[in-house]
VOPAGU-2260 file (C-alpha; in pm, 1 decimal, decimal comma):
REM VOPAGU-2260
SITE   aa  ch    i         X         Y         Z
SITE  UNK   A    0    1336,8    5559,4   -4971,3
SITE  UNK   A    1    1628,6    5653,4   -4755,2
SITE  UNK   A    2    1520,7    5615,7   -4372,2
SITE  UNK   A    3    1719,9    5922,4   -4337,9
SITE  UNK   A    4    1522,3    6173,9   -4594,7
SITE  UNK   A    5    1236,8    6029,0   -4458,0
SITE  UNK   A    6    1309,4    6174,3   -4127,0
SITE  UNK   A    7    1412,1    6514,3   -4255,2
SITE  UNK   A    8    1061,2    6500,0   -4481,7
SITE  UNK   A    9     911,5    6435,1   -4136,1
SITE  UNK   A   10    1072,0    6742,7   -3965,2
SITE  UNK   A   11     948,3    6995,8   -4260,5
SITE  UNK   A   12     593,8    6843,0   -4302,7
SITE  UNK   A   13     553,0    6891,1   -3903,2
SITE  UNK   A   14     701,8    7258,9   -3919,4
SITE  UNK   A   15     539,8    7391,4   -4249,0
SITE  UNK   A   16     194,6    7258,7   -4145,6
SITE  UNK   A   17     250,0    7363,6   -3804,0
SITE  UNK   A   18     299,9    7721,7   -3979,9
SITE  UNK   A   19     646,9    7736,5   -3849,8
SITE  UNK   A   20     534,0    7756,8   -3517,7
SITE  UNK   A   21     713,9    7562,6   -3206,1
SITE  UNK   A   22     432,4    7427,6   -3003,1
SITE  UNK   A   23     537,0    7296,2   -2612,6
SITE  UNK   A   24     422,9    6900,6   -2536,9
SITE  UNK   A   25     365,0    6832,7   -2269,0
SITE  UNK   A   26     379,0    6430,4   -2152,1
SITE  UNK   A   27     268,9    6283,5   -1804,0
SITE  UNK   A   28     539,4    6010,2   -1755,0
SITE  UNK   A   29     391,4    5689,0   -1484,6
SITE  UNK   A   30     680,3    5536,5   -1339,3
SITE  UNK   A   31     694,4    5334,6    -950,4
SITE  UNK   A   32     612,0    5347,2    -620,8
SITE  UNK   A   33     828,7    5483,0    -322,2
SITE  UNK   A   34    1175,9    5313,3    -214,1
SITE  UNK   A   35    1223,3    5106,5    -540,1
SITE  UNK   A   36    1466,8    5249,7    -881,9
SITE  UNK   A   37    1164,8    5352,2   -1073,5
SITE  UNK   A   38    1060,4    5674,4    -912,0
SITE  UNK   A   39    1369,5    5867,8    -920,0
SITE  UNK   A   40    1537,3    5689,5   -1254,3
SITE  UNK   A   41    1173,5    5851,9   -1406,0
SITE  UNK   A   42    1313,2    6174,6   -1250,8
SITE  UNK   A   43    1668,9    6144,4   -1442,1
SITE  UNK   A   44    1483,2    6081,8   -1759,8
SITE  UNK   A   45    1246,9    6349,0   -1780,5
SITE  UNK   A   46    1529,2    6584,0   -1690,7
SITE  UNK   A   47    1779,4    6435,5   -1940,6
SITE  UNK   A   48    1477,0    6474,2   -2232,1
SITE  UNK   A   49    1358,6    6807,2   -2119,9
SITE  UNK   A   50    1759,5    6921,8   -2191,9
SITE  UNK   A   51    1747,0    6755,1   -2498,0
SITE  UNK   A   52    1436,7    6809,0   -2687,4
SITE  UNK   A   53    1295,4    7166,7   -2655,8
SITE  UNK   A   54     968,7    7299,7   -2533,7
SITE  UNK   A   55     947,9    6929,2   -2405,5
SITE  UNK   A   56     763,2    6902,0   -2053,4
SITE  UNK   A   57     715,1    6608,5   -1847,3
SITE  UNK   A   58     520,1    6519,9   -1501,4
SITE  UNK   A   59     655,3    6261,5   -1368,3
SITE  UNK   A   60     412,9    6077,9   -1132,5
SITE  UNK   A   61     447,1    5731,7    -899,9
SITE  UNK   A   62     288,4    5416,0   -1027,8
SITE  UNK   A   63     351,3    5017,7   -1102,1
SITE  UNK   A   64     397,1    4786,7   -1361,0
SITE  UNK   A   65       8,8    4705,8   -1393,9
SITE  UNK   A   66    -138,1    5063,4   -1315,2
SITE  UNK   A   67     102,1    5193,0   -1546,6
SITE  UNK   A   68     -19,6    4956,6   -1828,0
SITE  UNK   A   69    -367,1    5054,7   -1713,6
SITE  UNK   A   70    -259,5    5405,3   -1790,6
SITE  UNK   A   71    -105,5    5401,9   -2095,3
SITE  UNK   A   72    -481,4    5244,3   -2231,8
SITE  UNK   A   73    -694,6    5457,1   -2071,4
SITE  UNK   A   74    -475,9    5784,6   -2190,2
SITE  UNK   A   75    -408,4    5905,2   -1847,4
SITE  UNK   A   76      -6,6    5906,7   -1959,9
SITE  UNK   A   77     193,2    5901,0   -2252,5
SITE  UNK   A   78     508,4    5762,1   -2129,0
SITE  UNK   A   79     544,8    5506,0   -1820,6
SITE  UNK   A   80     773,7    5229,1   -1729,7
SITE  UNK   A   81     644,5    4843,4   -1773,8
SITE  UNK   A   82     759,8    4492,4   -1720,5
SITE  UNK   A   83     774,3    4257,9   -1988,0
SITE  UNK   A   84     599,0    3991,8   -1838,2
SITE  UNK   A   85     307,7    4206,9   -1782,8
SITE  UNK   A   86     335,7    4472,6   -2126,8
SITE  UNK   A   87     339,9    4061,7   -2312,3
SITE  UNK   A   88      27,7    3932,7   -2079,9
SITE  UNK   A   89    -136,5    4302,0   -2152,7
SITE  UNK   A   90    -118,7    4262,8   -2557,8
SITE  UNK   A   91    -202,5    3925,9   -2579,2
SITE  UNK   A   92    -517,4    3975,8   -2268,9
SITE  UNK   A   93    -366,5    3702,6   -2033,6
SITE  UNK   A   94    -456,4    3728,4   -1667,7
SITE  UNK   A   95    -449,9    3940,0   -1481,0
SITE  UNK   A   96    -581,9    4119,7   -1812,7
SITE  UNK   A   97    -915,8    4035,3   -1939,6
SITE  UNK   A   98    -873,5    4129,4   -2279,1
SITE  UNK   A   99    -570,3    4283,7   -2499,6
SITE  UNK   A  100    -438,1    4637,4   -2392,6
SITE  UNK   A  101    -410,4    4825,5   -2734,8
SITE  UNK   A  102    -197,5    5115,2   -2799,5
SITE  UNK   A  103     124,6    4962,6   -2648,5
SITE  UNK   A  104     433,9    5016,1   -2797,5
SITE  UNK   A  105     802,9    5002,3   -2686,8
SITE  UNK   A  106    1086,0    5257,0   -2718,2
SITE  UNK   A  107    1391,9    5110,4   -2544,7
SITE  UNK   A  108    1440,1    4855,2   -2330,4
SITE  UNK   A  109    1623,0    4883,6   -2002,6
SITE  UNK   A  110    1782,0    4704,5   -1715,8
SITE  UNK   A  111    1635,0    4370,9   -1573,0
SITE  UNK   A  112    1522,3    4320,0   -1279,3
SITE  UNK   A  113    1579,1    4002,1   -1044,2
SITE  UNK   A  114    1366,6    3765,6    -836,2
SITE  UNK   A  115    1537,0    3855,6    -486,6
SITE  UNK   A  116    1387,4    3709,4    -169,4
SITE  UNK   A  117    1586,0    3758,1     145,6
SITE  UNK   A  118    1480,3    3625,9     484,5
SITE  UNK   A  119    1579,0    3695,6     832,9
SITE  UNK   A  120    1478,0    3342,3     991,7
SITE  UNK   A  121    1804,6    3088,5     964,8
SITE  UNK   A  122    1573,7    2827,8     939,4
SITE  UNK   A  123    1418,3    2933,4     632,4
SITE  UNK   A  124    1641,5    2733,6     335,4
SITE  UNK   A  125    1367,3    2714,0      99,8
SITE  UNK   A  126    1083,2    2906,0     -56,8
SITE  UNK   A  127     888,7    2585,0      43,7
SITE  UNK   A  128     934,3    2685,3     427,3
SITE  UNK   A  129     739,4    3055,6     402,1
SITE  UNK   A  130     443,0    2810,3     423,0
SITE  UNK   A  131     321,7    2979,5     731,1
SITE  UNK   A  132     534,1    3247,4     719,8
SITE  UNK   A  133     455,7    3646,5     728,3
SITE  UNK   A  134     563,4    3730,5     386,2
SITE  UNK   A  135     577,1    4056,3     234,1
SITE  UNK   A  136     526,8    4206,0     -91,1
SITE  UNK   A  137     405,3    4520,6    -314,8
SITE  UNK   A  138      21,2    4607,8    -331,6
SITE  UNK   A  139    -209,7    4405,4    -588,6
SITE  UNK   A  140    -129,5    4675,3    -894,0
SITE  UNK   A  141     251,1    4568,1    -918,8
SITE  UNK   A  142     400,4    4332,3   -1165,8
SITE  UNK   A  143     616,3    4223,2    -848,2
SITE  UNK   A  144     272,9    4126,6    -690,9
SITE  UNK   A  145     144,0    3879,9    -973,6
SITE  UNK   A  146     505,4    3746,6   -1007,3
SITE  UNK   A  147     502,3    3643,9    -612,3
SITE  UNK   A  148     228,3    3481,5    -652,5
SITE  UNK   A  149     352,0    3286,7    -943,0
SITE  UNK   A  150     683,6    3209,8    -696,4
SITE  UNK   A  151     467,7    3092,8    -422,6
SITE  UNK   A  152     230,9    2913,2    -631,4
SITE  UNK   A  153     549,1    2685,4    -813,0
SITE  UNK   A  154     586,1    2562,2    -442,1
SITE  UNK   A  155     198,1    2502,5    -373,6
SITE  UNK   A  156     140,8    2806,2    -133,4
SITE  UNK   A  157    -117,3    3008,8    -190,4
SITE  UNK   A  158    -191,3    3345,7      -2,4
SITE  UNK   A  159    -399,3    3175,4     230,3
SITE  UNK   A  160    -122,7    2941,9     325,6
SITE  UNK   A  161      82,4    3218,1     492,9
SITE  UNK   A  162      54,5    3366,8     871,5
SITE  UNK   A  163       9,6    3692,3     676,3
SITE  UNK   A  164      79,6    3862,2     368,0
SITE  UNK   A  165     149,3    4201,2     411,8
SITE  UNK   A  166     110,4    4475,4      70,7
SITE  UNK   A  167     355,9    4731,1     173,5
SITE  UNK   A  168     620,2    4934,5     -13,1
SITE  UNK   A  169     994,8    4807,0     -16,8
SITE  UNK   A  170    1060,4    5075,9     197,8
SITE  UNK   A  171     801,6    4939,2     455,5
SITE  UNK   A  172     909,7    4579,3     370,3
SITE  UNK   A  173    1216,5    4669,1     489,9
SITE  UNK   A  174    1079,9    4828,7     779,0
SITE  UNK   A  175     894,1    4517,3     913,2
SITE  UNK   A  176    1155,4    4286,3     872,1
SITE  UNK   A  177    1416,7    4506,4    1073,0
SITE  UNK   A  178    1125,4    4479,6    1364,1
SITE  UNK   A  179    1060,5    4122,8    1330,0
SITE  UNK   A  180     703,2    4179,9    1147,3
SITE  UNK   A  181     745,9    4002,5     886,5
SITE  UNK   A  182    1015,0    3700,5     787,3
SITE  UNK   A  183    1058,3    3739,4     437,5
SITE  UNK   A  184     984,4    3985,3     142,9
SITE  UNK   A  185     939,5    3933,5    -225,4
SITE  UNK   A  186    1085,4    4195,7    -451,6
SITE  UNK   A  187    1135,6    4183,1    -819,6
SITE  UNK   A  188    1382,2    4528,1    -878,1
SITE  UNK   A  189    1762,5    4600,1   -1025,5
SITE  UNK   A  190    2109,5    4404,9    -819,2
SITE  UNK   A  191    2162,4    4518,7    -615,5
SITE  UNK   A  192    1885,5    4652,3    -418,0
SITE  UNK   A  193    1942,6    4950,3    -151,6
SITE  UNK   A  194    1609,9    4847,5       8,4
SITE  UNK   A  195    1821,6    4479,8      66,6
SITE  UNK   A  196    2131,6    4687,2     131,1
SITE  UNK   A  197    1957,3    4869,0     372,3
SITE  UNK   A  198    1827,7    4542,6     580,3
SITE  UNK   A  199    2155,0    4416,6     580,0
SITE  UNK   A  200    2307,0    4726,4     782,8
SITE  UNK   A  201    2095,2    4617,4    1111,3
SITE  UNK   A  202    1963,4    4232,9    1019,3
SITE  UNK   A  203    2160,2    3943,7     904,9
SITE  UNK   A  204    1962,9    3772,9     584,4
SITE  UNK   A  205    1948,5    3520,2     354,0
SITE  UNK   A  206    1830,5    3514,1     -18,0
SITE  UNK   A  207    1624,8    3182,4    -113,7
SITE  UNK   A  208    1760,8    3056,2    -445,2
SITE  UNK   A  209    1503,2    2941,6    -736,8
SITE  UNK   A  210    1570,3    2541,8    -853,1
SITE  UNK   A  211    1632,1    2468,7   -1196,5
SITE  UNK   A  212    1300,7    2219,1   -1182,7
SITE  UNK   A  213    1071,5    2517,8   -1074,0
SITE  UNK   A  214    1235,7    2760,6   -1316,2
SITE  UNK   A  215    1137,1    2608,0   -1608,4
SITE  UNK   A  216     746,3    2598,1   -1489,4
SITE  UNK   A  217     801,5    2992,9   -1428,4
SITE  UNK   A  218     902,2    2977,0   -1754,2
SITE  UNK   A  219     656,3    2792,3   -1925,9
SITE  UNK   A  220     413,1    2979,3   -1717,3
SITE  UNK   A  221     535,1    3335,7   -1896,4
SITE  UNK   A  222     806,4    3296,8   -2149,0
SITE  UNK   A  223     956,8    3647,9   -2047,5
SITE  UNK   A  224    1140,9    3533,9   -1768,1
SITE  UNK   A  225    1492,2    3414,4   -1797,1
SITE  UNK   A  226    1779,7    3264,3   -1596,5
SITE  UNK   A  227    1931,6    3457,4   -1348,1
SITE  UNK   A  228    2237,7    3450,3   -1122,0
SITE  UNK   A  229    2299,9    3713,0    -826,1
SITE  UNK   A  230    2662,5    3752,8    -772,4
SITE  UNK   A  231    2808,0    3607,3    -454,6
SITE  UNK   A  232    2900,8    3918,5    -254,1
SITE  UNK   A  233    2634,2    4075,1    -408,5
SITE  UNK   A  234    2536,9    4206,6      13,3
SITE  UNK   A  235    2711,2    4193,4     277,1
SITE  UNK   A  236    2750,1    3857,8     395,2
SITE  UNK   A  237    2625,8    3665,7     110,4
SITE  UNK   A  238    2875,9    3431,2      26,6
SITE  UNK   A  239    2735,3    3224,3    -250,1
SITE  UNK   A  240    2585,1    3242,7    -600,6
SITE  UNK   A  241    2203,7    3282,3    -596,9
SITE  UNK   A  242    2029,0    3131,3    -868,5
SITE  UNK   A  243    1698,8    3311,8    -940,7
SITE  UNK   A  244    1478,5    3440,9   -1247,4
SITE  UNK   A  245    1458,6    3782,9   -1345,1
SITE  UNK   A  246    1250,0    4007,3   -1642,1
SITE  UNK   A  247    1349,4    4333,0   -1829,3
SITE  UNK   A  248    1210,6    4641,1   -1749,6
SITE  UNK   A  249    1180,4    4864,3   -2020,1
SITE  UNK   A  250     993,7    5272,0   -2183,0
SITE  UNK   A  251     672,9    5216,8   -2298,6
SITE  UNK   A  252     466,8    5463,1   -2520,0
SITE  UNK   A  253      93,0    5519,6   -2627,0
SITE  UNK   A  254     112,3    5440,9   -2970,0
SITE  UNK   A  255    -133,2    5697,9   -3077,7
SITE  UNK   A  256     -61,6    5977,3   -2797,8
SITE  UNK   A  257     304,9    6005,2   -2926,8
SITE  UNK   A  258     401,7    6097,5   -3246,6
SITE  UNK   A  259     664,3    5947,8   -3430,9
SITE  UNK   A  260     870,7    6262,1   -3431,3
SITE  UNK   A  261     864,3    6273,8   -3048,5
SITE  UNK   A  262     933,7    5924,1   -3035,7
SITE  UNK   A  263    1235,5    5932,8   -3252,8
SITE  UNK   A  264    1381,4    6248,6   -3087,3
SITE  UNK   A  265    1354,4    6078,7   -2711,1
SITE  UNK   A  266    1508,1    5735,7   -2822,3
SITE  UNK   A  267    1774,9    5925,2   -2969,7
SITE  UNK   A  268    1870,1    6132,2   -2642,0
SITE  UNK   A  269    1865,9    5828,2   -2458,1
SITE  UNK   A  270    2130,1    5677,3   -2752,0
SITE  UNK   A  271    2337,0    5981,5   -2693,7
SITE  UNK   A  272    2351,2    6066,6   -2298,6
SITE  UNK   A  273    2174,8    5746,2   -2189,2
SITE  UNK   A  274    2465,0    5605,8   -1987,2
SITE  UNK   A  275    2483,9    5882,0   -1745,1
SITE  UNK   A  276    2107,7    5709,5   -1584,8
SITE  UNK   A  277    2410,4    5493,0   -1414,3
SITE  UNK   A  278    2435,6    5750,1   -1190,7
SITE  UNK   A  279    2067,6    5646,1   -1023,8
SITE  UNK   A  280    2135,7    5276,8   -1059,1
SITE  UNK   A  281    2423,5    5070,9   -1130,9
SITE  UNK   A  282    2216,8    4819,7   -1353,6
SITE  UNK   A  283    2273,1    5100,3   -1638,8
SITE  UNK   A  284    2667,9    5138,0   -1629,4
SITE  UNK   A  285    2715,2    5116,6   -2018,1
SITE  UNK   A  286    2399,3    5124,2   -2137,0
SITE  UNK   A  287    2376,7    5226,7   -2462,6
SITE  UNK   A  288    2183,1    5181,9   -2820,8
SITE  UNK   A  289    2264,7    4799,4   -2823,7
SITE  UNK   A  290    2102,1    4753,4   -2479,4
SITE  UNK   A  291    1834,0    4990,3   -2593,5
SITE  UNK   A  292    1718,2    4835,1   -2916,9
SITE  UNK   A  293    1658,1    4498,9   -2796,8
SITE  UNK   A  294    1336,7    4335,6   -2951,3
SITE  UNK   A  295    1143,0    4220,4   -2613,4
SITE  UNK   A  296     871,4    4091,2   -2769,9
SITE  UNK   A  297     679,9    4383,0   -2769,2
SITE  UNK   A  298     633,4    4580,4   -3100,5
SITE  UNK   A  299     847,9    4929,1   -3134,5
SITE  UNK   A  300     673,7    5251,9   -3161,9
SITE  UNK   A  301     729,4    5337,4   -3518,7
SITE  UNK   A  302     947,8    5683,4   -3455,8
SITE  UNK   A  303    1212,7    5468,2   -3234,2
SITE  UNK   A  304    1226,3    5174,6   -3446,2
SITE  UNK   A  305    1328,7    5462,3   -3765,2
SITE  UNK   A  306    1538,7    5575,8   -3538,9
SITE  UNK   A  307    1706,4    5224,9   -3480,8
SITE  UNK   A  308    1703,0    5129,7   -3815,9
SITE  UNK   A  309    1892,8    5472,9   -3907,3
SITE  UNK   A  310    2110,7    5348,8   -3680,0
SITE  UNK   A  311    2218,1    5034,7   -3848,7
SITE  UNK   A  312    2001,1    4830,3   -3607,5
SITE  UNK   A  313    1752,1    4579,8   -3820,6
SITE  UNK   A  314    1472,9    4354,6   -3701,1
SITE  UNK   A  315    1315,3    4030,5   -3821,4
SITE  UNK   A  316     979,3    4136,5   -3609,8
């Protein structure tokens, strides 16, 4: 059957049952905690879908990669933003999850999101020297939490290891280090950073590269990490290529709390006025159904993958 009169068919069943009635939906959207790209990219969205689909309303409210998952399965929101490293742990019940979250489904994936580790100590040349270090990071919650310790752990330091490990927002991460609190923060967010750009205004830094060698156990550890490279000039004096690791980010849906009407009708605003989200972060310049339709490993609500299919867009999955 034509993908296409199947989505018309779709339209009329929903209005003719519905008696021809318009009904509002409302959706509470999960998306990150203060200082990082989450929060107010979340905002951009659920304005650009409230302009496009009518009698469409969205809350918007803070979270992180694992509460958000959390969410999504326990029906507190229908929409949130998720890692892929932790939506693939959550579906398959690897730790930190204790048994497969159900009800996950994609609808476009986004920007990725780098390994970035900057220091203030000259000394520090290696992830290897935070070994009694005050590190910080985000609270236990955050995908960026679980992936420190993953960082730390492919260099034998555990928590206990450090001085202190502080579970602070970037904003306070940024904070601390500008006083001298703390000598080196983990983040896991978009190139570049403003909470990095913001150091850099009053504190000289460094970013600690990820070898090759400890790459591939990341890797092997959780296959959704990739390669990475941040740009030399990336900050302000970073002279160099910094080899890291990095994971997508990407619109996750309850399966069965969205229909495949709504699902189709948001993944098709985003197709059509998704590049103007470049305006919160530069990660986005361009962005378009190509970057959005992306198989991540993580099964497609059934609305947005008609809608990708429509679109010439086909999938071996």
């Amino acid at each position: 059957m034509n993908h296409r009169f199947v989505t018309i068919f779709l339209w009329l069943t929903i209005f003719f049952l519905g008696g021809g009635e318009v009904k509002s939906e409302r959706l509470t959207f999960m998306t990150g905690p203060a200082g990082g790209t989450w929060y107010p990219l979340g905002g951009a969205v659920k304005q650009l879908l409230e302009q496009e689909i009518p009698d469409l309303e969205i809350t918007v409210r803070p979270g992180a990669g694992l509460i958000n998952i959390k969410g999504i399965s326990k029906n507190k929101a229908e929409l949130a933003w998720g890692n892929v490293i932790s939506t693939v742990d959550a579906l398959s019940g690897r730790p930190p999850f204790k048994k497969p979250i159900e009800n996950l489904c994609n609808l476009a994936a986004f920007y990725y999101q780098y390994a970035q580790i900057p220091v203030t100590d000259p000394e520090i040349a290696s992830i290897a020297d935070l070994q009694g270090k005050s590190v910080g990071t985000l609270p236990r919650g955050n995908t960026t939490e679980v992936a420190a310790r993953s960082i730390l752990g492919l260099y034998g330091i555990l928590y206990k290891n450090l001085r202190k490990i502080n579970f602070v927002s970037i904003t306070d991460q940024v904070n601390m280090m500008k006083d001298g609190q703390i000598d080196a923060a983990i983040l896991i967010t978009s190139v570049p950073a403003a909470g990095i750009i913001d150091l850099t205004s009053s504190r000289e830094i460094t970013l600690l590269p990820i070898s090759d060698e400890k790459f591939e156990l990341l890797q092997h550890e959780n296959p959704g990490w990739s390669r990475a490279t941040i740009p030399a000039s990336t900050y302000p004096g970073q002279n160099r290529e910094i080899p890291t690791a990095r994971f997508q980010m990407h619109l996750i849906a309850n399966c069965s709390e969205i229909s495949e009407m709504t699902a189709y009708k948001i993944v098709e605003a985003l197709a059509r006025r998704g590049n103007e989200l470049s305006a919160v972060t530069a990660m986005l310049e361009g962005y378009d159904i190509n970057m959005m339709s992306k198989y991540i490993g993580v099964p497609f609500h059934p609305g947005a993958k008609l809608f990708y299919m429509e679109n010439g867009i086909t999938y071996s999955h």
